[in-house]
C-alpha positions, -999 to +999 in steps of 0.1 A: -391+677+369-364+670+345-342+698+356-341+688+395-334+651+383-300+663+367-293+688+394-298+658+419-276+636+399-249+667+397-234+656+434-209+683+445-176+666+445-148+683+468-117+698+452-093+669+467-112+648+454-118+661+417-078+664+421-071+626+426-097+613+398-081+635+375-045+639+389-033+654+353-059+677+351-054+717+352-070+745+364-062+784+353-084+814+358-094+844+332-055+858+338-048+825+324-025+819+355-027+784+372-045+779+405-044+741+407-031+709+392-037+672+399-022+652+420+001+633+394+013+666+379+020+681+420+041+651+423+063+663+388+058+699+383+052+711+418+063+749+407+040+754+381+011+767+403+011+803+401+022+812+369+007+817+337+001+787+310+023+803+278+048+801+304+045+770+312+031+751+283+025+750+245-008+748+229-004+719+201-040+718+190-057+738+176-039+763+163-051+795+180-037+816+205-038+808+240-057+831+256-086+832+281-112+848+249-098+819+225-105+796+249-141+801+250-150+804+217-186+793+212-170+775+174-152+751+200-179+749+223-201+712+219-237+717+239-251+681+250-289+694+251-305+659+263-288+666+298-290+704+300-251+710+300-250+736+278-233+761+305-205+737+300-183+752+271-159+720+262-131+717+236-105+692+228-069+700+227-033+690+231-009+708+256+027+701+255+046+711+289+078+721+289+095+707+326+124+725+331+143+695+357+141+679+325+162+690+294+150+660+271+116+652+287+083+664+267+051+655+286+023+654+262-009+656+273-041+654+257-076+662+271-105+683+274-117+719+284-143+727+305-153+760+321-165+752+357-189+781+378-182+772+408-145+782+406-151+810+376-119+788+359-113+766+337-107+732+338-081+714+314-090+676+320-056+657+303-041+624+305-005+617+292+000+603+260+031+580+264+043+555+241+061+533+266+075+530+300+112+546+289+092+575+274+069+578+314+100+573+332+119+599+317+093+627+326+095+613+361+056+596+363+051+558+370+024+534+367+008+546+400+003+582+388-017+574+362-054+576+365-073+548+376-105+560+357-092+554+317-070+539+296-036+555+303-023+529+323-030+503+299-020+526+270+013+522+282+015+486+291+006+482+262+029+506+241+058+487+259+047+459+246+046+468+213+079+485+218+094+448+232+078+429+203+092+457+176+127+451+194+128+422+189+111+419+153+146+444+145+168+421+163+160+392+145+158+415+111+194+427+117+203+386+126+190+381+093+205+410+073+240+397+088+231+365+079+222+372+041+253+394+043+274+366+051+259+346+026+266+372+002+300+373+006+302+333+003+283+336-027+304+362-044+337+342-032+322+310-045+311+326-083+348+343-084+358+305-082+335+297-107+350+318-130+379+314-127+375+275-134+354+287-164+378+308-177+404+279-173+384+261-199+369+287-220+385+321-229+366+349-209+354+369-238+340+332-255+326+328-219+304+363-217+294+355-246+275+325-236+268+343-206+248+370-223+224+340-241+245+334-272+246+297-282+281+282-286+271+277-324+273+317-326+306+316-303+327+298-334+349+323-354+369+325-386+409+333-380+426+340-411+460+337-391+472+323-362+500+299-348+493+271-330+520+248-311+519+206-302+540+193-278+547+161-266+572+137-238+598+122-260+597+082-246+567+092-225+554+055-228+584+039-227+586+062-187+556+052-180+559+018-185+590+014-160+566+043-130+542+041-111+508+058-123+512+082-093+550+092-107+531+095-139+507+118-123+528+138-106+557+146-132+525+155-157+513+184-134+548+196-128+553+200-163+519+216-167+529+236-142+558+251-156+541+253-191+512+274-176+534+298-164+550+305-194+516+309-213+505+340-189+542+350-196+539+347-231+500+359-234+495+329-255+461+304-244+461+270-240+435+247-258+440+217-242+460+186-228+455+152-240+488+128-216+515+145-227+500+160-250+503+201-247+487+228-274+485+266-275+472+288-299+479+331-305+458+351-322+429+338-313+398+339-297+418+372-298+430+384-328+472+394-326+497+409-350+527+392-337+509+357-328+541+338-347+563+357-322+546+349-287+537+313-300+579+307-308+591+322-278+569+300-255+583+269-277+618+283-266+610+284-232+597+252-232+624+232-245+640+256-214+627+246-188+618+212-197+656+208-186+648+209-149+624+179-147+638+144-145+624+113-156+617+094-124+629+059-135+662+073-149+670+102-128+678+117-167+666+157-178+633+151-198+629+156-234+601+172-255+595+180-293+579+208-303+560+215-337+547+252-344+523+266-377+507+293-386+475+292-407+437+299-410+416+279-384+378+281-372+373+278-334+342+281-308+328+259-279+320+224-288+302+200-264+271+202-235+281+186-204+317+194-209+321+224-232+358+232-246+370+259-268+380+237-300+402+247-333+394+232-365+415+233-398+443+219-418+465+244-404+459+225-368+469+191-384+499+208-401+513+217-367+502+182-352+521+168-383+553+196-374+553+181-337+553+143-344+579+144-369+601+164-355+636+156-333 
């Protein structure tokens, strides 16, 4: 009948055998002590046989105690009734062992419980759980030891794999945070640059201004008081006319040069340079108390150093006139494409005037 069908197809299998198609299995007795291992874990752990499993391993899952009544609880016990198993008391779990020839290794196996008559023991029927063929090597198993009758060995393959291809997903990750890093730093040079040449032509706190969204209609300001100073090359077209536009060029910028410095000297800002043409303004865009002061020294320190630059067709000390007023202006940034901070007012003329006509 039925039963001598299943008793026919239940072959005995020798125990060398059973060993080498499951070479990570386990088998311990009602002390709980180990009687045999596969073949696989002989190879790695061949001292184990003989002593007890809480000395040799940890019981992951489930969370019970490891002993020989735990082990055969009938709440962990499945019973396949089509096929008349149900002498067969089965349960899944995890056993961590501990290898003592390795201080870092952790072999991790997962696998199956089975209670077998014929040896009164029971059968733990594992296979590794690796992630990848660092993590195999390391507990001292290779390719070979695996079983031939699952997945572990292409598990692993496939785990290093993955493990290659995650590598190098990081590698080119980390290329590409250096990279954008790099590109950072440019980019943070470069704006520095920016303002600076931003700042050259509109004063910083006009320039945060429009930064923030403000129009330049909203930049403009009333100054009830401040000094402005012209400046000009006395001759300047009679020099030019007897140099060459490069000498022209190049006695313009030293002379700029010179007067820059003295406006960061002077905390005074320029507004602009039209030829020869030089004009500063204090107390504004930030208001000062002693605007009249800064805005005279700087004329002093013009006429100065003016002393040390020679007009190239005569080899003669250059001269310049200097006209300074104080007076109520308005000022703000004018223009689109080329935005300048602009002062508007008689008091502007006045000092114009002051510069022209003087000697």
């Amino acid at each position: 009948g039925e039963e001598d069908l299943v008793s026919r197809c239940l072959l005995p299998v020798k125990a060398i055998v059973f060993l080498e198609i499951f070479p990570f299995c386990v088998v311990f007795d009602e002390q709980l002590r180990i009687t045999n291992i596969g073949n696989s874990l002989q190879a790695v752990m061949p001292a184990v046989v003989g002593r007890r499993i809480p000395e040799v391993f940890d019981l992951a899952k489930p969370l019970v105690e490891c002993s020989w009544k735990s082990v055969r609880l009938p709440r962990y016990t499945r019973y396949t009734r089509e096929s008349k198993l149900s002498k067969y008391l089965t349960r899944k779990s995890d056993l961590k062992c501990l290898l003592a020839d390795y201080e870092d290794a952790l072999l991790h196996l997962k696998g199956q419980m089975m209670y077998m008559d014929e040896w009164q023991s029971m059968v733990y029927l594992a296979t590794p759980v690796m992630r990848d063929l660092e993590t195999m090597v390391l507990t001292g198993l290779y390719i070979n030891d695996l079983s031939m009758h699952d997945f572990s060995r292409d598990m692993v393959l496939a785990g290093q794999q993955q493990s290659a291809e995650l590598k190098l997903a990081l590698d080119q990750e980390l290329t590409k945070s250096r990279q954008l890093e790099d590109s950072m730093r440019k980019l943070d040079i470069e704006m520095k640059r920016t303002d600076e040449l931003l700042y050259q032509m509109i004063p910083k706190a006009v320039a945060d201004q429009l930064r923030s969204g403000e129009t330049s209609v909203n930049t403009c300001q009333y100054f009830d008081s401040v000094t402005i100073l012209f400046s000009d090359v006395v001759s300047f077209t009679e020099i030019c006319s007897r140099i060459t536009p490069m000498e022209v060029v190049s006695m313009l910028n030293s002379m700029y040069s010179l007067f820059d410095e003295l406006t960061e000297k002077h905390g005074v800002y320029k507004v602009e340079t039209i030829g020869d043409a030089y004009m500063v303004v204090a107390g504004a865009p930030e208001p000062e108390p002693n605007h009249s002061e800064k805005v005279c020294d700087m004329a002093l320190d013009m006429i100065k150093v003016i002393g040390d630059l020679k007009d190239p067709s005569t080899g003669k000390s250059l001269r310049i006139r200097v006209g300074v007023h104080s007076g109520a202006v308005v000022a703000g940034v004018v223009g689109l494409k080329m935005p300048r901070y602009c002062l508007f007012g008689d008091s502007v003329n006045t000092a114009s005037r002051m510069e022209s006509t003087s000697e």
